[in-house]
Phi, psi and omega in degrees: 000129183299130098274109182312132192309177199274164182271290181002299170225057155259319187270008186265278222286315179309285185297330168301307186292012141254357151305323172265329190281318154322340210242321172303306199281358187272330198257358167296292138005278187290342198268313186305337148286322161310318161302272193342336197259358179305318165300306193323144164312139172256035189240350169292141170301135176305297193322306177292330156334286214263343168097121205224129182267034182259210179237089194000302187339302191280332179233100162260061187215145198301178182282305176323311165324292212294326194282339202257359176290312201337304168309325197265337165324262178298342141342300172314272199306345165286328201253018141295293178304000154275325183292351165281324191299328214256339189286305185316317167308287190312331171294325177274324184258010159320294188306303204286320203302338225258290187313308198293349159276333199294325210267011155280328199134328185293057210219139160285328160184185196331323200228057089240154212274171164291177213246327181275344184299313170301338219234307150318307174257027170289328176281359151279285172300011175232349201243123174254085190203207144211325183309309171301303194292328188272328161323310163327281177329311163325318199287318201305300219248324187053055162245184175260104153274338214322281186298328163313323175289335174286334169297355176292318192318306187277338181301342195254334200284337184265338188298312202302332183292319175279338202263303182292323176204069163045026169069045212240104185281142189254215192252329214264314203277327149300339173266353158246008116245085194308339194281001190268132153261056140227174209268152172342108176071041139292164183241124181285180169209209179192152167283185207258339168309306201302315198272346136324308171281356189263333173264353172287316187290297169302020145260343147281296218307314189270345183297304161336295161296316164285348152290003186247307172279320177285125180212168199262028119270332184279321184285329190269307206256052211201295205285263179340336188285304176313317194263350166291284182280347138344295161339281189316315184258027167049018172274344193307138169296161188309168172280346155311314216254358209286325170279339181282304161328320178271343180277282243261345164262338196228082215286079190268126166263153174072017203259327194263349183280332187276333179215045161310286189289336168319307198261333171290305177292349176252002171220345183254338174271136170262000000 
């Protein structure tokens, strides 16, 4: 029996693939400015070049300046978008760990665990990290991470170097990532293979896990989790609109023949 994949990471793959869609229309942009920019003189402001609704101000720099930025421009901007790729791993696995115990049993009510649930998922759910949490997880889930994960060590020691202090290198950040050659109060960045491999490994890393976990109890205390808090925030939809409302906001299919009675009697009876 086909079981559709978990929300969880449906909504992990929603925020990865905007991450790339963001990281493309950023290098669309400078190669469509480097046109534009071809006649132009290289002491003109790029803002008057291309006609801008900001003000010269806010960017004030010739086309020559704008053409010798670019790279580091986007250099930057690659290694933002690894510190969101990393926020996003850690929220599923914040999440799936939640779901996936609450639907072993361990639970108190919809959205929260029980005192053995807690004690099982602390080293994920207590922890704002990753490296650690994802060893755990291995153990957790009883998948293989090895290689996704090693591609993490260094990609998580720069996300973290930008998340503490802006990506500024300091005396701390050579000394815990010895491989940069670069000089003191530089700004890092990263290539575009690096933030490649940091999102292909977290698009395994979770593929993995969600080919491992997902069952049609894990898809129920998923349902139940969404629909709780909903509750809780006076949002549930009428018991009419409710199945349409979940395909269509969280696009769960094959849903209302299985847990029909399920979703009336715990949200819909008084």
């Amino acid at each position: 029996m086909r079981i559709e994949s978990t929300l969880c990471f449906r909504r992990f793959r929603k925020k990865h693939s905007e991450l790339s869609r963001l990281y493309w229309a950023y290098v669309l942009a400078m190669e469509a400015t480097a046109k534009m920019c071809v006649a132009a003189k290289p002491n003109d402001y790029i803002a008057d070049v291309i006609g801008v609704s900001f003000a010269r101000a806010m960017l004030p720099y010739s086309v020559q300046q704008f053409a010798e930025a670019t790279d580091e421009m986007l250099s930057r901007s690659r290694i933002h978008l690894l510190v969101v790729c990393a926020a996003n791993l850690e929220a599923y696995l914040k999440e799936i760990t939640l779901v996936s115990l609450i639907s072993r049993g361990h639970a108190s009510s919809h959205t929260t665990l029980d005192a053995v649930g807690q004690a099982l998922g602390n080293p994920i759910l207590g922890r704002d990290s990753l490296l650690d949490p994802l060893k755990y997880a291995e153990k957790l889930f009883e998948v293989d991470l090895g290689e996704p994960i090693g591609k993490w060590g260094r990609l998580y020691k720069l996300r973290c170097a930008v998340a503490h202090n802006g990506g500024v290198v300091t005396a701390r950040t050579l000394k815990e990532i010895p491989s940069l050659r670069l000089p003191l109060e530089s700004l890092l960045g990263i290539t575009w293979p690096e933030l490649f491999a940091a999102l292909e490994s977290a698009d395994q890393i979770v593929g993995e896990i969600d080919s491992k976990v997902r069952s049609p109890a894990l898809k129920r205390a998923e349902l139940a989790k969404e629909l709780a808090y909903l509750k809780e925030a006076k949002k549930l939809p009428p018991r009419a609109d409710v199945w349409k409302y979940l395909h269509d906001e969280f696009g769960m299919s094959g849903t209302k023949s299985k847990f029909r009675d399920f979703v009336e009697n715990e949200f819909y009876r008084q």
